[in-house]
VEXDRENKOL-350367 format. One line per field, with one value per residue (C-alpha): residue in one letter; x, y, z. Coordinates in steps of 0.001 Angstrom, whole numbers, padded with zeros to 6 digits. Example, Ala and Ser with C-alpha at 12.3 -4.5 7.8 and 13.67 -1.06 7.14 Angstrom:
# residues 2
aa	[A	S]
X	[012300	013670]
Y	[-004500	-001060]
Z	[007800	007140]
# end
This chain:
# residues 234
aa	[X	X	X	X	X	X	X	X	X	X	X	X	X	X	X	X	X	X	X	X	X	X	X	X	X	X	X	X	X	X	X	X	X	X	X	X	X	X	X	X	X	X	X	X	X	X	X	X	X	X	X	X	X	X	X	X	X	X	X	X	X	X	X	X	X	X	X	X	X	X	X	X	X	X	X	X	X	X	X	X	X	X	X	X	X	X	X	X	X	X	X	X	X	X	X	X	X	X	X	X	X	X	X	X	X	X	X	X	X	X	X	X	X	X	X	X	X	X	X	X	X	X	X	X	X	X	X	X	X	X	X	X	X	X	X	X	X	X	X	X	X	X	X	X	X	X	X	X	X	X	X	X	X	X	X	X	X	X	X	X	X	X	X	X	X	X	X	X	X	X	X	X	X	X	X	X	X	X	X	X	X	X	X	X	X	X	X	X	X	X	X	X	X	X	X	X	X	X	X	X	X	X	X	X	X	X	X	X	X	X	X	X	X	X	X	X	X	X	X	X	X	X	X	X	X	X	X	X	X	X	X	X	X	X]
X	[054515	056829	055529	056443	054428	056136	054763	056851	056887	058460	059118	061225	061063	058653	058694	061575	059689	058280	055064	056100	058707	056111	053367	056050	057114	053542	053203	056353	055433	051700	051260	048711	049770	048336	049591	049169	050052	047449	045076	046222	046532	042587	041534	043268	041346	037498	038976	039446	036421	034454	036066	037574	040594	040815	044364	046213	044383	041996	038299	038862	035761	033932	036824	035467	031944	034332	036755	033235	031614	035570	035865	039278	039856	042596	041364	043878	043687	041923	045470	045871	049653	049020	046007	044172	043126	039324	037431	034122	033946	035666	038692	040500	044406	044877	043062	045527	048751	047759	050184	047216	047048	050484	050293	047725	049146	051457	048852	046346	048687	049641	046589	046178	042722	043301	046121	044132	041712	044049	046434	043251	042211	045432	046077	042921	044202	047299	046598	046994	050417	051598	051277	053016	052628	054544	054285	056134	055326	054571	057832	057445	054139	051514	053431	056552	056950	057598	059688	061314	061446	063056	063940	064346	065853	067454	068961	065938	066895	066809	063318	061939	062980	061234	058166	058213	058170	055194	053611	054177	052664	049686	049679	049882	052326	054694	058602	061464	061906	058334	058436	061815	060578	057448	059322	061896	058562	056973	060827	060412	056676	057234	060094	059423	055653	054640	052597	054133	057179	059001	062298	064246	063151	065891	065764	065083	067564	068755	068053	069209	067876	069540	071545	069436	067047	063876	065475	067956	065688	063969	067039	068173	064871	064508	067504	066222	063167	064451	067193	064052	062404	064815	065765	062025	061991	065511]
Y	[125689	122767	119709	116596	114277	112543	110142	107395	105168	101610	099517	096416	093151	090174	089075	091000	091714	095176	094573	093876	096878	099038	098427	098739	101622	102760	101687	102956	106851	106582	107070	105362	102236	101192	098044	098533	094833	093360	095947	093941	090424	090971	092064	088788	086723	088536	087553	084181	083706	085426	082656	085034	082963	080328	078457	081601	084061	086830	087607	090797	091768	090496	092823	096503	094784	093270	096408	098773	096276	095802	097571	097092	098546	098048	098502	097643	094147	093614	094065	097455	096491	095338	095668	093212	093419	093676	092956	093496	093956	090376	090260	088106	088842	084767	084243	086488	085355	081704	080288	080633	084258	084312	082501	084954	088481	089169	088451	091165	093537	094235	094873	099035	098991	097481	099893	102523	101845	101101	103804	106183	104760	104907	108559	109603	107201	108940	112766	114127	112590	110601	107419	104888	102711	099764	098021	097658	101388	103815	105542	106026	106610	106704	109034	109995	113209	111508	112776	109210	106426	103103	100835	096816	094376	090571	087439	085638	082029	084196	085440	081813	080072	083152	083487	079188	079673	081549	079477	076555	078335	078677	075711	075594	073340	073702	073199	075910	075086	075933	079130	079758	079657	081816	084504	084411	084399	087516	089420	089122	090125	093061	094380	093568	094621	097831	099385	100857	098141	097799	100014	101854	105699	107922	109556	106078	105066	101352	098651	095111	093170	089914	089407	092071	091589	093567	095333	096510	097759	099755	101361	102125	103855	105699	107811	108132	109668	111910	113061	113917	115657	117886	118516	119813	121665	123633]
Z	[111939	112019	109792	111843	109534	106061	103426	103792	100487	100632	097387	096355	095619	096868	100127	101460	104265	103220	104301	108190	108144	107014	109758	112300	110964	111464	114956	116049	115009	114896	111398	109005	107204	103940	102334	098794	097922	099859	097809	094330	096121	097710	094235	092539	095616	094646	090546	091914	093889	090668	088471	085923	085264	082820	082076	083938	082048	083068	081312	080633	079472	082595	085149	084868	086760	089321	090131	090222	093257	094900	098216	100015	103275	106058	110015	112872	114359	117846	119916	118119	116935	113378	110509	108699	104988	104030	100701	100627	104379	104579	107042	104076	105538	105567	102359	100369	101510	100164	097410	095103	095452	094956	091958	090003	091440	089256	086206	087723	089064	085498	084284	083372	084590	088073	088791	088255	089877	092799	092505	092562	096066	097795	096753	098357	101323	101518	100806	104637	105042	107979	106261	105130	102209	100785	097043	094006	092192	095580	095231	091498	090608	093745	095701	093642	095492	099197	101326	102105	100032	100787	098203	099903	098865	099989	098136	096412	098519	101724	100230	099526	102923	104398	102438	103466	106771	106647	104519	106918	109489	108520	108546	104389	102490	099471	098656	098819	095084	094835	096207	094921	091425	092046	093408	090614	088238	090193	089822	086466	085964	087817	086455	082676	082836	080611	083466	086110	086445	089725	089627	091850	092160	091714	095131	097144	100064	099548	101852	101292	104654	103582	106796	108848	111816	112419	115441	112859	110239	112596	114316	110502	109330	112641	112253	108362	109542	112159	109399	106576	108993	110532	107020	105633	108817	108371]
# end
């Protein structure tokens, strides 16, 4: 029997976008989408709404009672053409894309114990295939054995006027030097952390998006798709 289902595992750097490409790569072939950044930014929201930072530091000793009581869940929105991010049984997709969130991410996502804990929920997510799932570490250490994985990136001013404009509209406010600097801070966390740091995977297809539109990405990964599958079926 032909296999016509792949895990599809997207990584790269902060707001490049991944998060978009991914749930329309989902749409377009019916697969499952599981955003594994809005798992770490809806765990730094319940550590923010729990008041475990003090001075950009996390109470450590008070996070194992907060990751046992975190649910996160994804369900698709009411149109049926996108999802929305749950904690708790919270729709909280607005709440974690705040500046805020932003802010602390990094700081958790580092954290041994929270990856764990979140790389052990989106394995069981992700075991029947036909998903796919974007981050920083999918490609390397959730799923390292998928059978495509795409590695984005984009100039970091293209990144800050774009991660702006969303910001503005939601109506939100903050400087492109602002969010210039904070994703410049995040590049750094990520890569330079001792757990699970962002980097390339070996086997992972480059794609820098700088000067691309959406309508382009998607033509690009199509013919990516159709090329892994033919080959696992040859």
């Amino acid at each position: 029997m032909k296999n016509n289902k792949i895990v599809i595992a997207i990584d790269g750097h902060s707001s490049c976008g991944k998060s978009t490409f991914a749930k329309q790569i989902a749409i377009g072939l019916g697969y499952v989408y599981i955003d594994s950044g809005a798992m770490y930014r809806a765990v730094t929201l319940a550590c923010l709404k729990g008041g475990l930072f003090d001075n950009g530091k996390i109470d450590l000793t008070r996070l194992p009672q907060l990751l046992s009581t975190t649910h996160i869940a994804f369900r698709q929105n009411e149109n049926g053409v996108g999802w929305i991010t749950l904690l708790n049984n919270e729709v909280v997709e607005e709440a974690i894309r705040s500046l805020e969130v932003a802010r602390h991410v990094s700081i958790v996502a580092a954290i041994p114990e929270v990856r764990e804990k979140m790389v052990e929920q989106q394995q069981e997510m992700g075991k029947d295939k036909g998903i796919v799932m974007d981050g920083r570490d999918i490609g390397t250490v959730v799923f390292p054995n998928a059978e495509l994985k795409i590695f984005m990136t984009a100039d970091p001013l293209i990144r800050a006027k774009r991660r702006l404009k969303e910001i503005e509209e939601k109506g939100q406010k903050a400087t492109i030097e602002e969010v210039l600097a904070n994703i410049e801070e995040r590049d750094y966390i990520d890569q330079n952390r001792d757990v699970s740091p962002l980097r390339k995977a070996n086997d992972a297809i480059v794609l820098d998006n700088s000067h691309m539109t959406v309508n382009e990405q998607m033509e690009w990964v199509k013919e990516m798709v159709n090329a892994k599958i033919r080959e696992i079926n040859t």
